[in-house]
C-alpha positions as CSV (number, residue, x, y, z in Angstrom):
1,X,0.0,0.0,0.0
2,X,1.7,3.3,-0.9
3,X,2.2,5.7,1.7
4,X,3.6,9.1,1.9
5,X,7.1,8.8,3.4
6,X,5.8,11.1,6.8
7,X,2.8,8.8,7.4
8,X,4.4,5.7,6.8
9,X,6.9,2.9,8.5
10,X,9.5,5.2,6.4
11,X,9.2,8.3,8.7
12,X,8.3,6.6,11.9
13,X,12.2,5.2,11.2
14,X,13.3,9.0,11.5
15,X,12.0,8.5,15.6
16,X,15.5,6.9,15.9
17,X,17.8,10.0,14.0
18,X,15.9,13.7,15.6
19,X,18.9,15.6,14.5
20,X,18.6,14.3,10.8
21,X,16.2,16.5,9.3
22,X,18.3,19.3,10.0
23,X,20.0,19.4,7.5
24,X,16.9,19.7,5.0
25,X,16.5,23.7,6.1
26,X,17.4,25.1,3.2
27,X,15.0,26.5,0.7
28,X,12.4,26.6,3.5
29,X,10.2,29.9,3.5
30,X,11.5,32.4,6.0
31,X,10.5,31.8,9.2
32,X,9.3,33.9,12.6
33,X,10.8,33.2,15.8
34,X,8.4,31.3,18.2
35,X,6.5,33.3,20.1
36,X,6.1,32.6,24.3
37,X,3.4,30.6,25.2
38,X,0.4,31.9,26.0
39,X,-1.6,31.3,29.3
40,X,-5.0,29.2,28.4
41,X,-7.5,27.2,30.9
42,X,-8.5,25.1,27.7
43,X,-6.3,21.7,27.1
44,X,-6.3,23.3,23.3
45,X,-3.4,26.1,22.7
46,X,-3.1,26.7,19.3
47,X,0.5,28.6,19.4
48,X,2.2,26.5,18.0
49,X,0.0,25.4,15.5
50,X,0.0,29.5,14.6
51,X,3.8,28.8,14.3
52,X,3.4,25.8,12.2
53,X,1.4,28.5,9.8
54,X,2.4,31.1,6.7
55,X,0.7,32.4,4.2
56,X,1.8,32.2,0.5
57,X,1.6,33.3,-2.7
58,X,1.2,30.5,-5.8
59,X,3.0,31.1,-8.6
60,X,-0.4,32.4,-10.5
61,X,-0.9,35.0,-7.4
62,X,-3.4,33.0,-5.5
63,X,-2.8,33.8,-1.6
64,X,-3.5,30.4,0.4
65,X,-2.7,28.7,4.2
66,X,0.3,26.1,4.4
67,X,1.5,24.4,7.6
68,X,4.7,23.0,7.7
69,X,5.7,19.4,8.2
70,X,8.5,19.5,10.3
71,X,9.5,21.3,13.2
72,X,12.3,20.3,15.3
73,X,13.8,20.5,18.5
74,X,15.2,22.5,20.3
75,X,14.1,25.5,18.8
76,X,11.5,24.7,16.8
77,X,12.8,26.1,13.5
78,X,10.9,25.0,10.4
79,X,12.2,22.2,8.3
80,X,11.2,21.8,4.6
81,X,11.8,18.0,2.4
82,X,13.5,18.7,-0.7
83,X,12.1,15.5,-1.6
84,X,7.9,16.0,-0.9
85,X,7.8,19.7,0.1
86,X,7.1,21.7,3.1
87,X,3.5,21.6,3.4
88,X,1.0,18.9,2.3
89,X,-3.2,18.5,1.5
90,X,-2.9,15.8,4.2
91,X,-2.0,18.0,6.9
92,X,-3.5,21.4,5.8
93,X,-7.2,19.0,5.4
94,X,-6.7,17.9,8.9
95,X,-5.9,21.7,9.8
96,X,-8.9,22.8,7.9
97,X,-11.0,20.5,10.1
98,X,-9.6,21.7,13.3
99,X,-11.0,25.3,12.6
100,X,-13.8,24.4,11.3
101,X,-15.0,23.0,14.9
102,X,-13.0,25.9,16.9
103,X,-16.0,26.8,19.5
104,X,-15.1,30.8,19.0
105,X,-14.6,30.8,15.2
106,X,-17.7,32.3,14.7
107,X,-15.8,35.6,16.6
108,X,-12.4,34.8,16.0
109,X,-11.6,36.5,12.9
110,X,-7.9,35.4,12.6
111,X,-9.2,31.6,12.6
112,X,-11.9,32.6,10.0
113,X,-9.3,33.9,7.8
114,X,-7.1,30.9,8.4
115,X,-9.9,28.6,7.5
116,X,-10.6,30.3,4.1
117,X,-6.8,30.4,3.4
118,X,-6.3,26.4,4.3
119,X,-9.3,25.9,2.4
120,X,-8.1,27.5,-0.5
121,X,-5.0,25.6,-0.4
122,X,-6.7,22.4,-0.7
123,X,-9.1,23.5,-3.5
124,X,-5.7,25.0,-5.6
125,X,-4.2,21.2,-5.2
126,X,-7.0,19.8,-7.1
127,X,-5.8,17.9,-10.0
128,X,-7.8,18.2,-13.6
129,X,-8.8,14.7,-12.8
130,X,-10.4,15.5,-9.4
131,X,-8.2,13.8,-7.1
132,X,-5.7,15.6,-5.7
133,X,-2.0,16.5,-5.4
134,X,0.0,16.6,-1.9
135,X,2.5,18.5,-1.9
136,X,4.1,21.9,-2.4
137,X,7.8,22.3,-2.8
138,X,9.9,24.9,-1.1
139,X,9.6,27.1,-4.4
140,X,5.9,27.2,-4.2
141,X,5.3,24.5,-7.1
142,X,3.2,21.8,-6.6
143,X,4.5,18.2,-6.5
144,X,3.3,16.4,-9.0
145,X,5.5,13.2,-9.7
146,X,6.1,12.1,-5.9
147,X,5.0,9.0,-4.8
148,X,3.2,10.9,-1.9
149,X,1.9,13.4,-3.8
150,X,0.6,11.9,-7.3
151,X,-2.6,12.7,-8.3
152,X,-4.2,10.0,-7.4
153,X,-7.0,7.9,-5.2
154,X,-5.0,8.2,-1.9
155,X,-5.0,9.2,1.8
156,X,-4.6,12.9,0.9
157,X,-7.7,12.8,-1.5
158,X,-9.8,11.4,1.3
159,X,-8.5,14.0,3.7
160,X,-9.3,16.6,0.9
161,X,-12.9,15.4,0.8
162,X,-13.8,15.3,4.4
163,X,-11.8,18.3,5.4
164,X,-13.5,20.3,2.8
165,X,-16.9,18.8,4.0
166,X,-16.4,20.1,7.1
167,X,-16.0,23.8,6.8
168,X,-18.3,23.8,4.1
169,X,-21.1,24.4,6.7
170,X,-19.3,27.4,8.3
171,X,-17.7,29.0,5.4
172,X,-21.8,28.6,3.2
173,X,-22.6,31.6,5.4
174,X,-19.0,33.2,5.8
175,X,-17.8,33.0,2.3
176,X,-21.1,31.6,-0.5
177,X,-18.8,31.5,-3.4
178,X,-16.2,29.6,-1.6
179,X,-18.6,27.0,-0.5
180,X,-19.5,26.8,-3.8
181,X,-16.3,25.5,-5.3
182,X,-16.1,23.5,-2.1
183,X,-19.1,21.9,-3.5
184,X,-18.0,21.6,-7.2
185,X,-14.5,20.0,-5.9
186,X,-16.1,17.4,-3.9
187,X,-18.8,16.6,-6.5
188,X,-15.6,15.9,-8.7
189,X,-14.0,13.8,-5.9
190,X,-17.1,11.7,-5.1
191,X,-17.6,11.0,-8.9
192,X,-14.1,9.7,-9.2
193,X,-15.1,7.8,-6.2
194,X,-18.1,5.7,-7.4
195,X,-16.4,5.1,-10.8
196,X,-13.4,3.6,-9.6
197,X,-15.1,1.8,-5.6
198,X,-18.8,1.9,-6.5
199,X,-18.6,-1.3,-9.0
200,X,-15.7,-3.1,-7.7
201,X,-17.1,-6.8,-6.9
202,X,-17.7,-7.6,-3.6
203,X,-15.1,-10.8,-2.9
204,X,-12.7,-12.0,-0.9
205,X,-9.0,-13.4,-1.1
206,X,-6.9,-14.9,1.6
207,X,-3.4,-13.5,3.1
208,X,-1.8,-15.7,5.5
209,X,-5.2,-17.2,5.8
210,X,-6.8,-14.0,6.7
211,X,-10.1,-13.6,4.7
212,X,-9.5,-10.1,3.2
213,X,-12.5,-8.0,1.5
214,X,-11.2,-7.3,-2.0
215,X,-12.8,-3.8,-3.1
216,X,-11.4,-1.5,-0.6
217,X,-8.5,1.0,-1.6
218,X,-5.5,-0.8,-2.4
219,X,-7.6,-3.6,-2.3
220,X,-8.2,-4.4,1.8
221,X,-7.6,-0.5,2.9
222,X,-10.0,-0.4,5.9
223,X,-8.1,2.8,7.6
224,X,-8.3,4.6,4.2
225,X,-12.0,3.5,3.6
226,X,-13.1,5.3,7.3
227,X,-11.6,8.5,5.9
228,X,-13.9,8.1,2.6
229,X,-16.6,7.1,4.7
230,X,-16.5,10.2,7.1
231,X,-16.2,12.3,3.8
232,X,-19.0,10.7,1.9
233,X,-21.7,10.7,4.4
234,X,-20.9,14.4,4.4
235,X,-21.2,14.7,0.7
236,X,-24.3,13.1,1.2
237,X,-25.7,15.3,3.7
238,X,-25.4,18.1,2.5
239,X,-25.4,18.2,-1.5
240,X,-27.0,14.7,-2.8
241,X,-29.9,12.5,-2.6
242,X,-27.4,10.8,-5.2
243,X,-28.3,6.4,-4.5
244,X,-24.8,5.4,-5.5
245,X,-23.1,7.6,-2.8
246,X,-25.3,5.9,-0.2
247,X,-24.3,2.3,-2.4
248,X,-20.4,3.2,-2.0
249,X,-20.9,4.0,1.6
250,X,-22.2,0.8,2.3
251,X,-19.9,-1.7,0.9
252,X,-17.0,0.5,2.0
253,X,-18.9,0.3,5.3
254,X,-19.4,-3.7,5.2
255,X,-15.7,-4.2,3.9
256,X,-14.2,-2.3,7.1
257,X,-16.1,-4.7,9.4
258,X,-15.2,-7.7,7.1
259,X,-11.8,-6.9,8.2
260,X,-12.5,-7.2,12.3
261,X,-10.5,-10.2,13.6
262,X,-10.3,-11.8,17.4
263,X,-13.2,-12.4,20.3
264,X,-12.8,-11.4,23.7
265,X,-10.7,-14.3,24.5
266,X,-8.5,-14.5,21.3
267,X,-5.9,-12.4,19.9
268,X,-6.9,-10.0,18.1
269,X,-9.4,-9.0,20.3
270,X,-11.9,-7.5,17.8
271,X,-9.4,-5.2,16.1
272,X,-10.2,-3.9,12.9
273,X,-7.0,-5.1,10.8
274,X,-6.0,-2.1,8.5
275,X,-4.7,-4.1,5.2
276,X,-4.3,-7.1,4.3
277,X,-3.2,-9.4,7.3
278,X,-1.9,-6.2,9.0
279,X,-2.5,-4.0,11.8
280,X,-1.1,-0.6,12.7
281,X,-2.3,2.2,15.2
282,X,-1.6,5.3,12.9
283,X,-4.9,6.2,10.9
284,X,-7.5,3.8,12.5
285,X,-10.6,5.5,12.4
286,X,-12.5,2.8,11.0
287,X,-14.5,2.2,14.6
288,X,-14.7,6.0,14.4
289,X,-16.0,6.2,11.4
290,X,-18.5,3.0,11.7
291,X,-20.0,4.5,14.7
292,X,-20.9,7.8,13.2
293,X,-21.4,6.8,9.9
294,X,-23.3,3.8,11.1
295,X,-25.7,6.0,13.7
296,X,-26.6,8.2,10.2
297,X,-27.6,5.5,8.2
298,X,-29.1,3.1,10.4
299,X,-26.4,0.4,10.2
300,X,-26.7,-1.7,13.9
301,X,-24.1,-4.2,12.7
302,X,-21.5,-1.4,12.2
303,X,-21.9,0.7,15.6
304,X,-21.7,-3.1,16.9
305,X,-18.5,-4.0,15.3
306,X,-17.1,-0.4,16.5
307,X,-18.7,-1.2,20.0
308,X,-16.8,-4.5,20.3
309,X,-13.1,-3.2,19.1
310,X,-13.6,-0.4,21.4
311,X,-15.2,-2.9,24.4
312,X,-12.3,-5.4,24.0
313,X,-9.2,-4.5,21.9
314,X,-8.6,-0.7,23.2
315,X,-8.5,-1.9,26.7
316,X,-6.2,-4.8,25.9
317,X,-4.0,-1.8,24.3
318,X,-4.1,0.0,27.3
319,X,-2.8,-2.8,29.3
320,X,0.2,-3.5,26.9
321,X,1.0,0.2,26.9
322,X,-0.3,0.7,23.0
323,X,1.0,-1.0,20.3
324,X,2.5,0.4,16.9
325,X,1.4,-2.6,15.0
326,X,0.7,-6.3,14.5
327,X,0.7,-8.8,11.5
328,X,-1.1,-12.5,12.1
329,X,-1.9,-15.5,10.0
330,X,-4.7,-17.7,10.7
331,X,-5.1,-21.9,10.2
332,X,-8.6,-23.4,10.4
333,X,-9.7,-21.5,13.6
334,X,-6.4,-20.4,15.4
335,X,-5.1,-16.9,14.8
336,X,-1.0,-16.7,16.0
337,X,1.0,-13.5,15.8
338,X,3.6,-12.9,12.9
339,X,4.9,-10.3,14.3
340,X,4.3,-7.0,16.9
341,X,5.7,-3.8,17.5
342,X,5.3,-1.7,20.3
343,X,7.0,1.1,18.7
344,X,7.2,3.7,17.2
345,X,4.0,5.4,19.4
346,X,2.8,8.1,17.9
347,X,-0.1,10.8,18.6
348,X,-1.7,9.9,15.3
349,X,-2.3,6.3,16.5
350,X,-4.0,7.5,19.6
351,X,-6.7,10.1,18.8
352,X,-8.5,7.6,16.6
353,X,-9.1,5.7,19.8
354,X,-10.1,8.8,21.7
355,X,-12.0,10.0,19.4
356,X,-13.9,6.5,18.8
357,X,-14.6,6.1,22.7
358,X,-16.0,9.8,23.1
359,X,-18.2,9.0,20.0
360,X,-19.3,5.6,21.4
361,X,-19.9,7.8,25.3
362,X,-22.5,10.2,23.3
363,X,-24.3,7.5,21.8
364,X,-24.4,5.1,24.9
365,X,-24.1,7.6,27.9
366,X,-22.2,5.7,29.1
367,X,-19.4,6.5,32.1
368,X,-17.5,3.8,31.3
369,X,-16.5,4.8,27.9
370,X,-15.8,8.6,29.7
371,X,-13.0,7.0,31.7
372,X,-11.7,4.8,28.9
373,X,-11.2,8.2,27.2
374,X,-9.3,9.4,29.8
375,X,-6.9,6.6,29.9
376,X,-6.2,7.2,26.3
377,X,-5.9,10.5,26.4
378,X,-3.2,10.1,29.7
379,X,-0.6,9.0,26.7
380,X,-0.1,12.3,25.8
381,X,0.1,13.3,29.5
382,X,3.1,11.1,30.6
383,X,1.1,7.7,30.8
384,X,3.1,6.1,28.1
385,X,5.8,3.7,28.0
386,X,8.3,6.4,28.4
387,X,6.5,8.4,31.2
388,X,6.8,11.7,29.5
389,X,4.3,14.6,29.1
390,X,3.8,14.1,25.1
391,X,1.7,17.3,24.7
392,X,2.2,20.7,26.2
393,X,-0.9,22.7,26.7
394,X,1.2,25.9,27.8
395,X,2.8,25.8,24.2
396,X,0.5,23.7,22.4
397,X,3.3,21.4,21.2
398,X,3.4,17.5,21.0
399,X,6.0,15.9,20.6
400,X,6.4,13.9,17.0
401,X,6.6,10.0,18.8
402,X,8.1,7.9,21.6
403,X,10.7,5.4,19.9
404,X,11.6,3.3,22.7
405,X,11.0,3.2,26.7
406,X,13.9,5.5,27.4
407,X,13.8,7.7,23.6
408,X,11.2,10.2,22.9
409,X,11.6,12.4,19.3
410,X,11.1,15.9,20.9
411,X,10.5,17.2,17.3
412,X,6.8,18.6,17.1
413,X,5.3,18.8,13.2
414,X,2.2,19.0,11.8
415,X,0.9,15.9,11.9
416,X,1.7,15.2,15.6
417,X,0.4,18.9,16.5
418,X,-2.9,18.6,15.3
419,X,-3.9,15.2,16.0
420,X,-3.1,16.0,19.6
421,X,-5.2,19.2,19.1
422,X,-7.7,17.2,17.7
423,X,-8.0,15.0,20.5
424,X,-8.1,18.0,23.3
425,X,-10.6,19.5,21.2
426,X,-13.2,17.1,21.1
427,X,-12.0,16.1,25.0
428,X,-13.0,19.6,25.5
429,X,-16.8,18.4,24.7
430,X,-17.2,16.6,27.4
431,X,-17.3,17.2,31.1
432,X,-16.3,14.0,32.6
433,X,-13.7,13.8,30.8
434,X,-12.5,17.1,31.7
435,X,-13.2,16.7,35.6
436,X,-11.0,13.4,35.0
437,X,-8.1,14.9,33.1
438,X,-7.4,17.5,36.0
439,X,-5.1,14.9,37.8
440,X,-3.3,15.7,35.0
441,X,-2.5,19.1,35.1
């Protein structure tokens, strides 16, 4: 399964070498000195996400939003990739989406123009076929060869989808002719969509003697089909009455539960597997996305699947201390374990969890899955395997992974900045999770 290099095993191996990515500086936009941290009573600081941010010209005068990908220790300097680019769809959609559900963007007119700005970015790295490109290179050209970055159905066109979904609400009464395109690009994405997922036949193949749906993205995708889900069922609620969106969403739907492997007394518990025979933490929303998705369309079996990896796997997680990832092979009925990692941990494979458990507490009510949260959510506040505070709410920093019991990468980009503000933010939502959280402080 293709991966950009940031996302993937690839860049997780850059947890062992911090100091490496120094010396990719050059050609990197100039660059303000961090600012002090500001005071906040929220868990949410958005400093150095600010940091993170710069607004740009394109080469045909268009003004958009970046964030840049790397930011490194000690001083928090920006560092550019002179082979993907300093700022990428995948991140800037996931920024996009932050905003969107700031509670004082409504007043906050530096976040509004923030949004439109992101937002704009992701709508300029629309490809004439409707997917979308990655990323942008240090000379403000678009990266259109990369592995990472092609033009193509991938993570970053997913991300494109449901981040644009999400402000389109906000930004139909803020900005009408930007909501428009927002419209027109999605319609373009979705269409792409059902032409190349709506009609793929629904069967199965074996790996390791795992039974693997077939029609998923890169064939048994289930982490990349939760993104298209949670972008679809948007799509769907707010342009289209359009039958094959609701088609797509179900067999993406029904493939991402195909791929749920264990009981409560066998390995793997009820976890979702993400391809193929494999498991990793990074980019599992697919109990996230079940249980909302599955709510909204009346799908029992799907908020049930979500319900039992959420009942039964997360809490064997917590016990181990997480997991990076697993691969397993299976003979008549008896699963055994190829192979485990416990690390690299990083803050993209825990706010899946955190965000599936809140989702599971608002449609059950119940405390249990309040505390659970918590316990997730105490990774980034020294409950880990290396007992160190992950995220800083007094700078708004988190740090990019823990590599090892005794090695943390202090480092502190994009992606590990706003999935942690991501997590906080929808923490923030509920109460008893707050109240919980304060032994943390």
């Amino acid at each position: 399964m293709i991966m950009r290099k940031s996302r993937s095993f690839v860049w997780h191996l850059l947890l062992q070498l911090p100091l490496l990515l120094a010396s990719c500086q050059k050609n990197v936009p100039a660059q303000a000195v961090v600012t002090p941290p500001v005071t906040t009573t929220r868990w949410v600081n958005t400093s150095h996400l600010d940091h993170l941010y710069q607004p740009v010209k394109l080469p045909g005068g268009t003004e958009v939003g970046t964030v840049g990908i790397y930011s490194n220790y000690p001083n928090y300097n920006l560092v550019g990739d002179a082979d993907e680019g300093f700022t990428c769809v995948d991140d800037i959609a996931r920024t996009v989406l932050f905003l969107a559900h700031e509670p004082d963007l409504t007043t906050n007119t530096d976040k509004q123009t923030k949004l439109r700005k992101l937002t704009e970015f992701v709508l300029q790295l629309q490809s004439a076929n409707g997917y979308f490109y990655n990323f942008l290179f240090p000379d403000l050209t678009i990266n259109r060869a990369g592995q990472t970055s092609v033009d193509q159905a991938n993570w970053w066109s997913w991300r494109a989808l449901w981040g644009l979904t999400e402000a389109y609400p906000f930004l139909k009464t803020l900005d009408p002719p930007l909501a428009d395109r927002i419209q027109v690009a999605a319609g373009r994405v979705v269409g792409n969509m059902i032409r190349d997922f709506g009609s793929k036949p629904l069967v199965f193949t074996y790996v390791k003697g795992i039974k693997v749906p077939t029609w998923l993205p890169f064939g048994s995708g289930s982490d990349q089909a939760a993104v298209m889900l949670l972008g679809l069922l948007n799509y769907q609620q707010q342009t289209t009455t359009d039958a094959r969106v609701g088609a797509l969403m179900a067999q993406l739907g029904d493939g991402i539960v195909a791929m749920q492997y264990g009981s409560a007394q066998q390995f793997p518990y009820g976890a979702v597997l993400s391809f193929e025979n494999n498991w990793h933490a990074y980019g599992s929303d697919q109990s996230y996305a079940l249980l909302r998705v599955g709510k909204a369309l009346g799908k029992a079996n799907w908020v049930a699947a979500a319900q039992f990896e959420v009942d039964t796997f997360y809490p064997y997680l917590l016990r181990e201390g997480f997991l990076e990832s697993f691969a397993i092979t299976q003979s008549g009925s008896d699963v055994a374990v190829l192979s485990k990692s416990a690390f690299a941990q990083i803050a993209y494979g825990i706010r899946p969890m955190i965000w599936a458990t809140l989702e599971l507490y608002d449609q059950t009510k119940d405390a249990k899955y309040a505390t659970q949260a918590t316990q997730l959510a105490g990774w980034f506040l020294g409950s880990n395997a290396a007992s160190t505070r992950m995220y800083d709410p007094a700078t708004g920093r988190c740090f990019d992974g823990i590599s090892s019991t005794s090695q943390v990468n202090k480092n502190s980009g994009a992606e590990s900045t706003i999935e942690a503000l991501w997590a906080f933010q929808r923490i923030e939502q509920y109460p008893a999770v707050m109240t919980q959280l304060e032994k943390y402080r």
